[in-house]
VOGU-3710 file (C-alpha; in Angstrom, 3 decimals, decimal comma):
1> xxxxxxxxxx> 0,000/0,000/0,000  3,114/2,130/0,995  4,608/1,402/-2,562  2,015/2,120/-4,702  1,188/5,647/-2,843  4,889/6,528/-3,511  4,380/5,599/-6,984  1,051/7,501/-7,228  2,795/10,789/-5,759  6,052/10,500/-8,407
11> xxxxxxxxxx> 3,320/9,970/-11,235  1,509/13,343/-10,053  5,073/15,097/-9,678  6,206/14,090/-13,321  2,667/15,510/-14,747  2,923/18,743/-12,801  6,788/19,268/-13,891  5,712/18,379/-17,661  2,567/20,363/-17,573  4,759/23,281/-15,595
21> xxxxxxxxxx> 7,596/23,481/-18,355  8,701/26,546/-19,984  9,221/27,313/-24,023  11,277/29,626/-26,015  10,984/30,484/-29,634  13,929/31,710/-31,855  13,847/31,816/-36,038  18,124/31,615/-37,059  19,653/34,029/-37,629  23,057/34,897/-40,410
31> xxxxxxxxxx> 26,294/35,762/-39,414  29,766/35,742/-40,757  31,334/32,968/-38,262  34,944/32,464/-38,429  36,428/28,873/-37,146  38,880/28,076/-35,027  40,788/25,119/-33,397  41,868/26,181/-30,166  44,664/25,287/-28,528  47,200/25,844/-25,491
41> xxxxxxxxxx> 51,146/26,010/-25,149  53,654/27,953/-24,263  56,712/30,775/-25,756  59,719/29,157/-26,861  62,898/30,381/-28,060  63,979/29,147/-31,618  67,091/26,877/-31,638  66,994/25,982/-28,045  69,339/23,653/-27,117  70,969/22,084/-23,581
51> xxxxxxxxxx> 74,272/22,783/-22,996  75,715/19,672/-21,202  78,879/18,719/-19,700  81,015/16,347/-21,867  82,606/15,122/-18,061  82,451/13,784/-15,126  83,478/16,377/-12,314  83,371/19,667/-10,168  81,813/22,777/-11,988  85,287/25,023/-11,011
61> xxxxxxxxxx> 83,741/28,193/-13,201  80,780/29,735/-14,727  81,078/32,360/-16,817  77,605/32,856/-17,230  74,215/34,108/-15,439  70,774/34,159/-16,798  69,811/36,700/-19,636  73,456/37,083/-20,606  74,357/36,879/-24,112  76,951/34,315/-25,507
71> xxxxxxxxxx> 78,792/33,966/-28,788  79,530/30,301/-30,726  82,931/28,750/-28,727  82,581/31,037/-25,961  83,269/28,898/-22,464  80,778/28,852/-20,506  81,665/26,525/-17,824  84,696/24,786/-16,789  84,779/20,899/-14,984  87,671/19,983/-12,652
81> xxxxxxxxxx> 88,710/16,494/-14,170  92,116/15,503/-13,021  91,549/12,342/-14,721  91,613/13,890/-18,117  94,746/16,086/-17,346  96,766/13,113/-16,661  95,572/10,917/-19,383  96,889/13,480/-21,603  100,192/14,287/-20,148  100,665/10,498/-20,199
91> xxxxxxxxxx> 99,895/9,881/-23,871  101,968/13,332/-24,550  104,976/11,469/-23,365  104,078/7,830/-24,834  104,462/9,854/-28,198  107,315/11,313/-27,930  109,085/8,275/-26,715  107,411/6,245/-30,060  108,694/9,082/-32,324  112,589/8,662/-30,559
101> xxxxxxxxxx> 112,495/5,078/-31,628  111,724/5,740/-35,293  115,095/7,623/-35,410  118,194/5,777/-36,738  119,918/6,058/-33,733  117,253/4,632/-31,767  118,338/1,631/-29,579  116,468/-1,247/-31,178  116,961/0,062/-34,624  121,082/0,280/-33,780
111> xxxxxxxxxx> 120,673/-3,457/-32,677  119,171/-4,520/-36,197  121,482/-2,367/-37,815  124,303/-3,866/-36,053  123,189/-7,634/-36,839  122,930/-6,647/-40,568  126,637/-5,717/-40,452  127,585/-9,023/-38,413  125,941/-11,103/-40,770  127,047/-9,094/-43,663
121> xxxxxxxxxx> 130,591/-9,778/-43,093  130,135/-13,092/-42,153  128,495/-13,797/-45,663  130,976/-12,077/-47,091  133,919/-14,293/-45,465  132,169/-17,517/-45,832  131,588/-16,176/-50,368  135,041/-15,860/-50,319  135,807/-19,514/-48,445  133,317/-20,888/-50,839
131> xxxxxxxxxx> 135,008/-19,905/-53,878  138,306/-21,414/-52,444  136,542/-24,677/-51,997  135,481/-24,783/-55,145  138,416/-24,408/-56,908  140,340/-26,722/-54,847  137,417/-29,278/-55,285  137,803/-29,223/-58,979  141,603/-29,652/-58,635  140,540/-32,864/-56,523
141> xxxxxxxxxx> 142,295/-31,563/-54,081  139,428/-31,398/-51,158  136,961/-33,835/-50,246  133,223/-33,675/-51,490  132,436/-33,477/-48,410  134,424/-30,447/-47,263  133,012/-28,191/-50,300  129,575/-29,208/-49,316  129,546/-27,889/-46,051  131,047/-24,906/-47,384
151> xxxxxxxxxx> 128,278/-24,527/-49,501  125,858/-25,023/-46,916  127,701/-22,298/-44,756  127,389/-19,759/-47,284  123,862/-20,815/-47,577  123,241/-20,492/-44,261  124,932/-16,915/-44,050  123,465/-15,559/-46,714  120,017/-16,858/-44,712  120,728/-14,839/-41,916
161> xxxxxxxxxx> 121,947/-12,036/-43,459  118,361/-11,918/-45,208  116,806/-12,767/-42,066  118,605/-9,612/-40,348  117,542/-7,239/-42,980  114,001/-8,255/-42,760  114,272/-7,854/-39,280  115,371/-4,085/-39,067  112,497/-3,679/-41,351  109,679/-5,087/-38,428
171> xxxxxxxxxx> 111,407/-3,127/-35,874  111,467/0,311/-37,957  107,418/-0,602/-39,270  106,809/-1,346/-34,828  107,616/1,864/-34,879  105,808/3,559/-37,286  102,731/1,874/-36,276  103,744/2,959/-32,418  104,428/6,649/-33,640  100,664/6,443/-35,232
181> xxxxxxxxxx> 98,966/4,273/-32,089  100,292/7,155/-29,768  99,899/9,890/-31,801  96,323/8,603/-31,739  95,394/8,426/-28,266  97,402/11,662/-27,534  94,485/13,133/-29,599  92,237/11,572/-27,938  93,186/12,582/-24,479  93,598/15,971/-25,800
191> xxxxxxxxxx> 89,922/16,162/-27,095  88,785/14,602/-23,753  90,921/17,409/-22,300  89,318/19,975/-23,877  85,624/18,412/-22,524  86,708/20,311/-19,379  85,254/23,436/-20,674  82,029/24,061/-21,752  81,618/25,956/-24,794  78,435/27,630/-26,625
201> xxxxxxxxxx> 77,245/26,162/-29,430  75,720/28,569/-31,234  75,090/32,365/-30,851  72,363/33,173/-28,509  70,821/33,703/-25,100  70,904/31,871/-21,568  67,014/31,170/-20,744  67,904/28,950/-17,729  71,138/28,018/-15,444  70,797/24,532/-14,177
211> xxxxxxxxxx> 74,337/24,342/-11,903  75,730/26,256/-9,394  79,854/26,243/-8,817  80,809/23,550/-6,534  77,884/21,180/-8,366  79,340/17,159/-9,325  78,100/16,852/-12,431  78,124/13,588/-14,944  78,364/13,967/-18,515  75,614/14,737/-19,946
221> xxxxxxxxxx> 74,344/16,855/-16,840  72,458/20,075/-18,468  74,580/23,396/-17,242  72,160/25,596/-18,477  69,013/25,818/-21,751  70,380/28,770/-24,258  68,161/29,312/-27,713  68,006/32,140/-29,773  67,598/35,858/-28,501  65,365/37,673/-30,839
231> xxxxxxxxxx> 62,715/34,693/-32,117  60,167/33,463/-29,853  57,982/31,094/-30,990  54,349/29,601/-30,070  54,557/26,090/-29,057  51,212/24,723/-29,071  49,398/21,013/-28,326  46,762/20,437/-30,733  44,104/17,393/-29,672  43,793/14,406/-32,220
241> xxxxxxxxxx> 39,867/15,249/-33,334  41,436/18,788/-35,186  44,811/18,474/-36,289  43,383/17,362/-39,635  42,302/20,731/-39,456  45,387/22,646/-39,120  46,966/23,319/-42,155  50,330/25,211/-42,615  50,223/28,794/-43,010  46,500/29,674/-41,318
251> xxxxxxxxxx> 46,683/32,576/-39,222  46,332/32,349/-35,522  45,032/34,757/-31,918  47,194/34,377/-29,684  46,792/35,309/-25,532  49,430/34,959/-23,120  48,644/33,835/-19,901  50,132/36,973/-17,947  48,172/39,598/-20,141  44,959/37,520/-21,189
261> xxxxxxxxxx> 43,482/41,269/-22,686  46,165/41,471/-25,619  45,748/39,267/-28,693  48,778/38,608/-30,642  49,190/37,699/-34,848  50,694/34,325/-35,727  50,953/32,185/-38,446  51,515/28,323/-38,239  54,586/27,548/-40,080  55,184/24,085/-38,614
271> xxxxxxxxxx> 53,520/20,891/-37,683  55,497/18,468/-35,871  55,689/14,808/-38,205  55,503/12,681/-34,964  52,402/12,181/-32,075  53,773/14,002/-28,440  53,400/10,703/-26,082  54,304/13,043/-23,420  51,295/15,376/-23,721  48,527/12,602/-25,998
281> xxxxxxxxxx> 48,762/15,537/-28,286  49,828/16,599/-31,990  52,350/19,895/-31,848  52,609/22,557/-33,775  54,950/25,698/-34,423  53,003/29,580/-35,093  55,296/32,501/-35,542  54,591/35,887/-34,450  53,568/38,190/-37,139  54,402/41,320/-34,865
291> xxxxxxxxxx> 56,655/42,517/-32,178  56,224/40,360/-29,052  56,956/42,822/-26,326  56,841/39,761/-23,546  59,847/37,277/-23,864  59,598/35,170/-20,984  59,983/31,168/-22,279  57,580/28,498/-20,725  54,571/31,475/-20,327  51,858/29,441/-20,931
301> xxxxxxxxxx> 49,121/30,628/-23,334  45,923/29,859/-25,457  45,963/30,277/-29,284  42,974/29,863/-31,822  44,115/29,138/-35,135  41,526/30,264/-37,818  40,729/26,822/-39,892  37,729/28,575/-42,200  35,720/31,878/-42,302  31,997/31,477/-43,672
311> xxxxxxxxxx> 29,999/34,469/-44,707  26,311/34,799/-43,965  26,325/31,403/-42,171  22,815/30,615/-40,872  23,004/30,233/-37,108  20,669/28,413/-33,948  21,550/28,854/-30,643  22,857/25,898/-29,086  20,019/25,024/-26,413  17,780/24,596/-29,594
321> xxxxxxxxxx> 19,231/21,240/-30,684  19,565/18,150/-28,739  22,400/15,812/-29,292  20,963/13,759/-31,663  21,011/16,571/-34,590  17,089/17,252/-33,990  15,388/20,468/-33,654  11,796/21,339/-32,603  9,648/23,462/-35,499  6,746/25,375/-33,615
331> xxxxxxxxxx> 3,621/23,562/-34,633  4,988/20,443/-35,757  4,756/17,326/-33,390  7,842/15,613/-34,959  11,511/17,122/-34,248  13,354/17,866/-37,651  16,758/16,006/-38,761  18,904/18,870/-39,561  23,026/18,926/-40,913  25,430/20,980/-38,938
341> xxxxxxxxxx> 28,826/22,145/-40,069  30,064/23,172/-36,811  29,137/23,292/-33,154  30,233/25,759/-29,938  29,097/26,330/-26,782  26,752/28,732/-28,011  25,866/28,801/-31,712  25,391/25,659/-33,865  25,845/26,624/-37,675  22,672/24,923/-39,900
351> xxxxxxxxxx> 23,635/23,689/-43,444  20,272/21,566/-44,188  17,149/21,072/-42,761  15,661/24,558/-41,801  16,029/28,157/-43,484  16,364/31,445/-41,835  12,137/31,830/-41,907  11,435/28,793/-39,581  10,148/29,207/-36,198  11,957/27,046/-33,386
361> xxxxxxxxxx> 10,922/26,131/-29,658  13,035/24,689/-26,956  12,368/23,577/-23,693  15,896/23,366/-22,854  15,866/26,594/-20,673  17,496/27,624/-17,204  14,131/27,512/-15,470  13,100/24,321/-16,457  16,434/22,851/-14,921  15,855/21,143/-11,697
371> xxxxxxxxxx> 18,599/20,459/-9,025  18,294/16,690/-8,818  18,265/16,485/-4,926  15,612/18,788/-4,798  13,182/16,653/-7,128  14,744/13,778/-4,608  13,325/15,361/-1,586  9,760/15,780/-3,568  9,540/12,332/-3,944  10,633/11,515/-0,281
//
């Protein structure tokens, strides 16, 4: 009995609220509408690039503070690496004892050059012995025997004296290929050397200092984030349901986040080829088409880039369709199908399915709205 009385009363409530409701009546009106994507992001400089230490070690200098202008090879910074210093007074000296030993009078090379002249004039003495064997063999007056081994002597003399030769030229081609091994990684530990400063890349500005003096830092550590000084750029995120819509070259409004009265000229001039994991969105680049008189990078802002101006669009407000696509004609019971090219928080542009003559009512008005706990407390 309980149940069906609560039933009975929310019955009663639903006719009252449906009998109680509120219309509005609007016919569209025309407008020139222009479209835009909107989308947020922030000032960057153009060029901007990390500088990063090339070292492991103490920052010992900085040569640098933020705002300050630097020129390409200036040092910035300068890492105490000990390490480096002795690897390259090391290698200095491996070098210059691998260049001393390609000299003639090198030790090694006077020991091979002192063998070939041993062996030399042993071949020499054992040609002429030779030649005496032979002639006394002929005058039978030697043994077979005796002018073999004579032969073999000179054989063997002439064997080493290659043998000696050949040798002198290993040692002397060690050398060389020392000479060229050292000179090698004395470059090397030069280059590394020369990682203990910190130099600018590129003309520009200092955005950002990262270190202090004293700092450990590990190669690839950023010091400091320099870009260019004069170009600021709009770096904006653009949502996956528009960046079809973006083309290159469309103009854009830009606000900045610190003066939110001020619109600003751009241009896009850049659309990033690859999706921003980071942020789920699509990036794009828009260049200032005027002086930007606030040069802060990372200010956030809000841009709308203009995608398509219509003139004399015909225009609904947006409580007069429902989110089907259906509109309400005064004196028809049926809702009309109607196309839409685009759709804001206020205006809903018509293509097909009503002209600027017909009559529309809504419902969907502020004082029809009911708080739901309220209509929860009616039914209590």
């Amino acid at each position: 009995m309980k149940t069906g009385l609560i039933k009975c009363v929310i019955l009663s409530l639903f006719v009252l609220i449906s009998c109680g409701k509120k219309t509005e009546e609007t016919t569209p009106i025309r407008k020139d509408v222009t479209e835009t994507v909107f989308a947020s992001g922030v000032l960057e400089a153009n060029n901007t690039y990390s500088l990063t230490a090339q070292t492991d070690g103490y920052l010992s200098k900085i040569n640098f503070e933020e705002g300050d202008l630097i020129i390409t090879g200036e040092v910035l910074a300068e890492v105490d690496n000990k390490e480096n210093n002795f690897n390259t007074e090391s290698a200095e000296g491996l070098y210059q004892i691998a260049q001393s030993n390609t000299s003639s009078n090198a030790p090694s090379l006077m020991q091979a050059k002192n063998n070939i002249t041993i062996t030399k004039s042993k071949l020499d003495q054992d040609q002429v012995q030779w030649q005496r064997y032979q002639k006394l063999w002929k005058e039978n007056s030697v043994a077979l025997i005796d002018f073999e081994n004579a032969t073999l002597q000179l054989k063997t003399s002439k064997a080493n004296y290659e043998s000696a030769l050949e040798n002198y030229k290993l040692i002397q081609q060690q050398a060389d290929q020392q000479v060229i091994t050292n000179k090698a990684q004395k470059e090397v530990s030069e280059l590394m050397l020369t990682h203990n400063q910190i130099k600018a890349l590129a003309n520009g500005k200092v955005y950002k200092k990262y270190k202090e003096i004293g700092d450990y830092v590990k190669r690839g550590d950023v010091i400091a984030l320099i870009g260019e000084a004069k170009t600021i750029y709009a770096k904006v995120n653009i949502d996956e349901a528009n960046i079809d819509k973006v083309k290159l070259g469309q103009a854009a409004l830009i606000k900045l986040n610190t003066n939110k009265s001020k619109i600003y000229n751009g241009v896009v001039v850049e659309i990033y080829p690859s999706f921003d994991e980071a942020t789920q969105s699509f990036i794009c680049k828009i260049n200032f088409t005027e002086e930007l008189d606030f040069k802060i990078i990372n200010t956030q802002l809000q841009a709308n880039i203009i995608i398509a101006k219509t003139k004399a669009a015909l225009l609904i407000p947006r409580n007069y369709i429902d989110f089907g696509g259906f509109v309400q004609i005064k004196g028809q019971n049926q809702k009309v199908k109607v196309v839409t090219k685009f759709v804001s928080n206020e205006w809903v542009q018509i293509l097909k399915g009503i002209d600027q003559n017909t009559v529309l009512i809504t419902d969907n008005i502020a004082e029809n709205k009911m708080n739901t706990s309220e209509v929860g407390s009616q039914m209590k």
